[in-house]
BAMARSE-353825 format. One line per field, with one value per residue (C-alpha): residue number from 1; residue in one letter; x, y, z. Coordinates in nm, 3 decimals, m for minus. Layout:
num: NUM|...
residuo: A|...
x: X|...
y: Y|...
z: Z|...
This chain:
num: 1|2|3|4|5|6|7|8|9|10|11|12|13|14|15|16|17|18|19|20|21|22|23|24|25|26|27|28|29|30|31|32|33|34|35|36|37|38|39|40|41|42|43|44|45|46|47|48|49|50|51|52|53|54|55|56|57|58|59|60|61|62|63|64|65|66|67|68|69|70|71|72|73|74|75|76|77|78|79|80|81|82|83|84|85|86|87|88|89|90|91|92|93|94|95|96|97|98|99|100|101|102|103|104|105|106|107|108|109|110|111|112|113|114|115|116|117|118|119|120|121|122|123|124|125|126|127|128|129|130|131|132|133|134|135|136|137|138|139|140|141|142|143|144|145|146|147|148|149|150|151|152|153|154|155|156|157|158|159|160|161|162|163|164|165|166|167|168|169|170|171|172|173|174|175|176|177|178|179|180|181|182|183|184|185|186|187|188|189|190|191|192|193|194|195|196|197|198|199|200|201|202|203|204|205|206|207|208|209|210|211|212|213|214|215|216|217|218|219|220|221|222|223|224|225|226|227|228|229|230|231|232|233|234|235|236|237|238|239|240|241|242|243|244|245|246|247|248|249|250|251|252|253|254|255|256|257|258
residuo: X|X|X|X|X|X|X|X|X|X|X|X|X|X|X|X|X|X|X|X|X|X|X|X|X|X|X|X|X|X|X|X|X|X|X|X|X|X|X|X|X|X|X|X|X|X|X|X|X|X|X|X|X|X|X|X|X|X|X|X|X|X|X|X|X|X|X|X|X|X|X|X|X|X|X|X|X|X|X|X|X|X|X|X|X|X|X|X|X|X|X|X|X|X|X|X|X|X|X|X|X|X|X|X|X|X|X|X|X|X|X|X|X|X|X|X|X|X|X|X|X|X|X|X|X|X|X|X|X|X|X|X|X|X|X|X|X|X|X|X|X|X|X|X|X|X|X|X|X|X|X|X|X|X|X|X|X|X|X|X|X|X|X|X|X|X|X|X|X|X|X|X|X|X|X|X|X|X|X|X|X|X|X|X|X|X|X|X|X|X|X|X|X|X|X|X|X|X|X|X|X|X|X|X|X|X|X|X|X|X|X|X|X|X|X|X|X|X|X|X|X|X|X|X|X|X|X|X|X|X|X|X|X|X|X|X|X|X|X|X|X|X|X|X|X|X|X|X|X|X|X|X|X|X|X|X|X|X
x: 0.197|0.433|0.771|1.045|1.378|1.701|2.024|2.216|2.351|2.759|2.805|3.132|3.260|2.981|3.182|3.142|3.164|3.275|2.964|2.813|2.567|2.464|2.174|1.945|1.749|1.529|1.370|1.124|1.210|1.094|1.242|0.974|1.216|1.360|1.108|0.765|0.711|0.810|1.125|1.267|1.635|1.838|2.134|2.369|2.418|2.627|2.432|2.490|2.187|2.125|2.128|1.791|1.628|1.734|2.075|2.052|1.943|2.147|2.441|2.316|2.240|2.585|2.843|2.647|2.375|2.321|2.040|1.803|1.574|1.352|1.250|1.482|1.553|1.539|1.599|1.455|1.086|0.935|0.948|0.771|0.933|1.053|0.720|0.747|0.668|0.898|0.852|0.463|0.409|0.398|0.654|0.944|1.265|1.448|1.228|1.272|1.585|1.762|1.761|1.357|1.398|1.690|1.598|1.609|1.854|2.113|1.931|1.993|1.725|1.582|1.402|1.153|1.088|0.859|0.687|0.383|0.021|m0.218|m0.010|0.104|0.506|0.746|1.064|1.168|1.031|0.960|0.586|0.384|0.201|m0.039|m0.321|m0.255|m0.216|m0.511|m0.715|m0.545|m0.566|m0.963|m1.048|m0.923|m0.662|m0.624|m0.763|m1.066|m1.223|m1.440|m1.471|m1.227|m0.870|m0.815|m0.573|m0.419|m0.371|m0.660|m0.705|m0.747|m0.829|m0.608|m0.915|m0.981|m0.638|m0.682|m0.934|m0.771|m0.429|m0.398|m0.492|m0.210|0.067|m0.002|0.362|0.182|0.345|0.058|0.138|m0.234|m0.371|m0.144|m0.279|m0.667|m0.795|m1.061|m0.769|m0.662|m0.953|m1.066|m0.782|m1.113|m1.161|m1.043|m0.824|m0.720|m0.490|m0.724|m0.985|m0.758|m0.619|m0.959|m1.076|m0.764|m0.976|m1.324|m1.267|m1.053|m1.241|m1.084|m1.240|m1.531|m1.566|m1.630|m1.995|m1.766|m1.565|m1.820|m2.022|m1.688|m1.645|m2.041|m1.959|m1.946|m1.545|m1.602|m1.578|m1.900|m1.659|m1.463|m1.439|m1.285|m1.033|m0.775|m0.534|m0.460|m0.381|m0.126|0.039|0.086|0.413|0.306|0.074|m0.223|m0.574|m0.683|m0.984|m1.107|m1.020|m1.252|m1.567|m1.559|m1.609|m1.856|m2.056|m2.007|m2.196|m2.496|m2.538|m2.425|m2.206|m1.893
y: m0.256|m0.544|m0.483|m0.569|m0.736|m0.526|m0.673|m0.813|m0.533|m0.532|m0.772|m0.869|m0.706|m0.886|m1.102|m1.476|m1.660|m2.023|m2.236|m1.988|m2.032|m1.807|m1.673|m1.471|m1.174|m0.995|m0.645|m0.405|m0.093|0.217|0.581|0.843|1.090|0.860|0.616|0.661|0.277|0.028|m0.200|m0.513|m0.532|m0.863|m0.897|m1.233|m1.246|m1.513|m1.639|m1.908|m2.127|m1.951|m1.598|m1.423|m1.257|m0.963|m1.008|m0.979|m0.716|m0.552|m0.679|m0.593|m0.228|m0.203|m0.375|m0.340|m0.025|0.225|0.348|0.050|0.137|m0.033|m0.059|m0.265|m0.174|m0.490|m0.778|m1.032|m1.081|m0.813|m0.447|m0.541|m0.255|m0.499|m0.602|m0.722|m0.930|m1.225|m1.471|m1.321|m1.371|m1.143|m1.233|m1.007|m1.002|m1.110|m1.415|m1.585|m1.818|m1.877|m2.241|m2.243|m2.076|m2.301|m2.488|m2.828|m3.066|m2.779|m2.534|m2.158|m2.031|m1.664|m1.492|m1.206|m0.925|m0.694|m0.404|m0.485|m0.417|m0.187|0.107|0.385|0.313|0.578|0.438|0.028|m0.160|0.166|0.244|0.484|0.335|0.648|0.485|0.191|0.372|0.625|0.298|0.159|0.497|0.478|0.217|0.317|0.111|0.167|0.100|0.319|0.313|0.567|0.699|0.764|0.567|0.259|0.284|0.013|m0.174|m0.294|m0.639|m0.946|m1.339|m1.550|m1.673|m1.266|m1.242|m1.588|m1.404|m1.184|m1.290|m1.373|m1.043|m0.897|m1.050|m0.787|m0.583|m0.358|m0.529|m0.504|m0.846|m0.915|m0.580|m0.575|m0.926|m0.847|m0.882|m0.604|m0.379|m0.395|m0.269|m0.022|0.108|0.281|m0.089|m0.095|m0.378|m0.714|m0.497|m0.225|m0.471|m0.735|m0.434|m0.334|m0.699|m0.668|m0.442|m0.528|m0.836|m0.668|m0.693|m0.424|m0.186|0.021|0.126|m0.189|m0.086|0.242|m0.008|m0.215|0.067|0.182|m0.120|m0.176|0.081|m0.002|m0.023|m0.236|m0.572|m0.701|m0.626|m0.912|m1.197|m1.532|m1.590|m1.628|m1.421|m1.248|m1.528|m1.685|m1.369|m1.272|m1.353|m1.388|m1.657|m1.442|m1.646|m1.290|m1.441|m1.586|m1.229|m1.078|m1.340|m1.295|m0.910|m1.045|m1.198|m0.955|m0.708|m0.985|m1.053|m0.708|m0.943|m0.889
z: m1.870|m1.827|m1.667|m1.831|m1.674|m1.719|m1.764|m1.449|m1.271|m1.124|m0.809|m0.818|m0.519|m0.300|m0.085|m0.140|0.165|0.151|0.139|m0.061|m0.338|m0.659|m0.627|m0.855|m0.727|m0.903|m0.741|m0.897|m0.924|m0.948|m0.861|m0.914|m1.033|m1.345|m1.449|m1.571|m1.472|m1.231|m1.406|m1.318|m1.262|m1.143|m0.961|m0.880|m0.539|m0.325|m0.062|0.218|0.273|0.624|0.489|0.475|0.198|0.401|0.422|0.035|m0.014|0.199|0.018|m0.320|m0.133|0.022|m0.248|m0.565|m0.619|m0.352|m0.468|m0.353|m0.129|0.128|0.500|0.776|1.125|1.388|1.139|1.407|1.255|1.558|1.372|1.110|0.871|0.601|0.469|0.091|m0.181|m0.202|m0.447|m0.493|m0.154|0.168|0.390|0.629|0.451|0.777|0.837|0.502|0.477|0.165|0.220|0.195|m0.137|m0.306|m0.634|m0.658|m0.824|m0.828|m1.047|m1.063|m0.788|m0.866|m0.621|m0.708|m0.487|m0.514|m0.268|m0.103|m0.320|m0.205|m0.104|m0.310|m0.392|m0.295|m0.440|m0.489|m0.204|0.011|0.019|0.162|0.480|0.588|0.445|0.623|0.957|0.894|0.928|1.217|1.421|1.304|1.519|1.846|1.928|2.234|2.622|2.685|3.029|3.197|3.515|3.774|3.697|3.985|4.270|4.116|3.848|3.629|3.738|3.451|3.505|3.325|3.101|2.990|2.907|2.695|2.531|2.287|2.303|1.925|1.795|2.046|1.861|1.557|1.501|1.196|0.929|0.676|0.546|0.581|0.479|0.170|0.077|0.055|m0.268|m0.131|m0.029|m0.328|m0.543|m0.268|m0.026|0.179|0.358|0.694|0.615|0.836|1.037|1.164|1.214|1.454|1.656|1.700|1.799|2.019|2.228|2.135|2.347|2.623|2.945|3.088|2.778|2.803|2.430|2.243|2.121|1.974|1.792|1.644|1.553|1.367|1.181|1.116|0.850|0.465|0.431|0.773|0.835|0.622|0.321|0.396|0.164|0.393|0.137|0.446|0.232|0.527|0.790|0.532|0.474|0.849|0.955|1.372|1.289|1.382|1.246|1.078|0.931|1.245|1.442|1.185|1.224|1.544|1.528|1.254|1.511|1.761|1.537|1.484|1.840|1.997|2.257|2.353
């Protein structure tokens, strides 16, 4: 059913810095103990150009309606917590600047945000990210090596390193995950997520369990359900190439090399 905007809620005693601009925020919500659907509410909010999307919210949260809920903690782009939809696309709260958002020639700017798709929603922008870590944890991401443990460090060439350093930059955002088309009609696929930290490992010359990987993601909801519609590299807010991560494990399964 369509949502349907609410009037603008109380934001007078935001502070308005000098500077500052009017902007428009609109945020789905939902509390599972009032509403029977999600509901649109909007809330004018004065913003300097340099604020993030972030800093919003958390004015609208601290001045305006307590009751809005979502993820923050580090606020620097590296937790990954505050995962959402703004503007219909995947992006971290604290990354996105006001400025990059502005309408032109003076305009009253509205911003839309919305919790990520894919995962069931707990409350406003707060959703429930089990599924998405059931997947990750199913792929062992982790160092497995057998036999007895060195006397030293495990030992790497520059060029092994080089290897898989993409897929290392991953802080569990979902931003890709959450932007599969695939994930969306069947939360059962693995996802981008699982299948980079996996290929974080895969390609790890220091692992001994990349066959137990790829026999992991040779699976149905594995990596053959992907669709290249580089969803997931746009969305992810490291710069990861996603899509290429998850040919490679493509061809990794095709030519059982590593």
């Amino acid at each position: 059913m369509t949502a349907v905007a609410e009037p603008t809620n109380d934001t007078s005693q935001i502070p308005a810095p000098e500077g500052s601009v009017t902007i428009t925020v609109k945020i789905l919500r939902f509390n599972p103990e009032i509403d029977n659907e999600p509901h649109w509410e909007s809330y004018d909010v004065p913003a300097l150009p340099t604020d993030r999307v972030l800093n919003l919210l958390m004015n609208i949260k601290n001045y305006a309606d307590g009751t809005l809920s979502f993820r923050r903690s580090c606020a620097h782009g590296i937790c990954g917590s505050d995962a959402m939809q703004i503007n219909g696309i995947n992006r971290l709260a604290c990354k996105v600047l006001v400025k990059d958002l502005l309408a032109k020639d003076g305009k009253q700017t509205t911003v839309t945000v919305a919790p990520i798709k894919g995962l069931p929603t707990m409350k406003d922008l707060y959703v429930d990210m089990e599924p998405f870590f059931e997947a990750f944890r199913a792929v062992k991401p982790y160092l497995i090596a057998y036999g007895n443990e060195p006397t030293n460090e495990r030992y790497q060439s520059v060029a092994d390193r080089e290897r898989f350093d993409d897929t290392t930059k991953c802080i569990l955002c979902a931003c890709c995950t959450s932007s599969c088309p695939v994930y969306w009609a069947d939360g059962s696929y693995f996802g981008p997520a699982a299948i980079v930290n996996a290929h974080r490992f895969i390609f790890d010359s220091r692992d001994e369990a990349a066959e137990e990987r790829l026999d992991i993601l040779n699976d149905t909801e594995g990596v053959w359900r992907c669709r290249t519609t580089f969803n997931c590299t746009d969305a992810c807010p490291r710069g990861i190439q996603v899509t290429k991560a998850i040919q490679e494990v493509k061809r990794a399964l095709l030519f059982k090399r590593t």
